[in-house]
N, C-alpha and C positions, 0 to 999 in steps of 0.2 A: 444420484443420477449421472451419468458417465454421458457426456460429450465431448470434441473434439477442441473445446474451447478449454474446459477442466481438464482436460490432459495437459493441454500448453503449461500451467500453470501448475499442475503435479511434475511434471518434468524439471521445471525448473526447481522446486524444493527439492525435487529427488539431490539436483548437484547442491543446493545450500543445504543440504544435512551431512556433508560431509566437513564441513568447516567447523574448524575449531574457535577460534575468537568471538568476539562480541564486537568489536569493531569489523572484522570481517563480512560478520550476519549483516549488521547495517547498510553496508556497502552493499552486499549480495540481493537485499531484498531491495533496493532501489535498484537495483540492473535488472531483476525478477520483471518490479513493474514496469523498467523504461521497455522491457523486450516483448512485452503482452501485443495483441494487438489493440486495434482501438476500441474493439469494444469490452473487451475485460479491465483495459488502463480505465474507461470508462464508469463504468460497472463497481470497480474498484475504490478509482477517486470520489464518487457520490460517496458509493456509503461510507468512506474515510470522514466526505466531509460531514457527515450526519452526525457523525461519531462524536467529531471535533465541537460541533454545535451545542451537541448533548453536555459531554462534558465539562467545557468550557466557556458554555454562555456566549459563546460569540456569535454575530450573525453570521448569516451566510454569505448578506452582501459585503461583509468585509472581509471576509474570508476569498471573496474571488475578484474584489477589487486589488487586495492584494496580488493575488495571481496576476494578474493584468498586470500591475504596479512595480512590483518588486517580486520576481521569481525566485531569488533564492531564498528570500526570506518566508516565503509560502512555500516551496521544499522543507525548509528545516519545520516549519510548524505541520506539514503534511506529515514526516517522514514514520514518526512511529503508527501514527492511525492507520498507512498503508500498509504497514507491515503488520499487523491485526487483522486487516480486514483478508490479506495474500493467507495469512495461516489460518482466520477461518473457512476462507474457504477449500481450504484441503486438509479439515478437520483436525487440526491442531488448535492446541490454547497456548494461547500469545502468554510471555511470562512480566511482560509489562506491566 
């Protein structure tokens, strides 16, 4: 289903498929989501954190006390779930 909101966000993969590295990708798909607006950076963050929950047994409330708490250290434990959840939504499988 094509909206104005999934284009934001096809656009920007469109420019991260041209990058070569794997350190690049990483970088590219955190500027992906910091340029979303709020409600796909939104949209996004849940189900990253769902993801993270599922996976790793963690709660949720630690997971956003964190956030509160210590921002970087909730970036780095965010960082692959959001780029998972960035290329499922523009019908890509994440190779993580």
């Amino acid at each position: 289903e094509y909206t104005e909101k999934n284009d934001t966000i096809e656009k920007s993969i469109e420019i991260e498929k041209n990058n070569n590295t794997e350190r690049s990708t990483e970088i590219d798909y955190m500027a992906i989501y910091e340029n979303l607006d709020i409600y796909n950076k939104l949209k996004i963050e849940e189900e990253a954190i769902n993801l993270l929950v599922q996976e790793q047994q963690i709660e949720e409330t630690f997971i956003l006390k964190t956030k509160e708490a210590q921002p970087t250290i909730y970036n780095g434990m965010m960082k692959s779930y959001l780029k998972r959840v960035i290329l499922k939504y523009n019908g890509f499988k994440s190779a993580v």
